[in-house]
N, C-alpha and C positions, 0 to 999 in steps of 0.2 A: 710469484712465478717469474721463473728469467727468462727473456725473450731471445734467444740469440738468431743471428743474422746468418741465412746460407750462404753458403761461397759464393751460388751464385747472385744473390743478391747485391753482394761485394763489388761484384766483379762489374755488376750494370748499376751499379752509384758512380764506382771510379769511373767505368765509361763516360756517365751521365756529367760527368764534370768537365772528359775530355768534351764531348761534343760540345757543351755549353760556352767553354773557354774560346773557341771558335763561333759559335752563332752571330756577333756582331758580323763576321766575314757574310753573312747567308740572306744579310735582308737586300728587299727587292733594289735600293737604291746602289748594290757593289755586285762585281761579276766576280763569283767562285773560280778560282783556277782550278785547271783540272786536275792539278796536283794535290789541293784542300780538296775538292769532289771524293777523289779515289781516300783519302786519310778521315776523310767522315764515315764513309760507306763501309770502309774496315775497321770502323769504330761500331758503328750500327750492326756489322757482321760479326762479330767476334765472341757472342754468345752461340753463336751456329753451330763452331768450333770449338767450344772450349766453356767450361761451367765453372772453373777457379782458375784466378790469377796465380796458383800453384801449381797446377798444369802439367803435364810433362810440354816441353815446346814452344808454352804460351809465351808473346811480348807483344808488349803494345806496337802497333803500327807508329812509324815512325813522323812528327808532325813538320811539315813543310814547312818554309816562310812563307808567310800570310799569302805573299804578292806573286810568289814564287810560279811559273809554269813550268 
């Protein structure tokens, strides 16, 4: 049996790596700009909107500098 992967599956692993890529910014000893805030949040959103990275429309939110407000 072949197991294959839904779009949106796809689509919340790729997420799943953006947000991870950024977690070190999120522990309690650093303060989130609110620029990284609002690029996680439309990370975390973006299954709300959209169920494949082929989409009509769809792009990933675009990622801040770290330090960036």
């Amino acid at each position: 049996m072949t197991e294959t992967i839904s779009d949106i599956q796809i689509l919340r692993n790729q997420r799943n790596t953006k947000l991870e890529e950024t977690d070190y910014l999120a522990l309690s000893d650093a303060t989130l700009s609110d620029n990284m805030k609002t690029y996680r949040q439309a990370l975390r959103d973006i299954t709300s909107s959209y169920t494949s990275i082929d989409d009509s429309g769809f792009s990933w939110p675009t990622k801040p500098d770290a330090w960036d407000n």
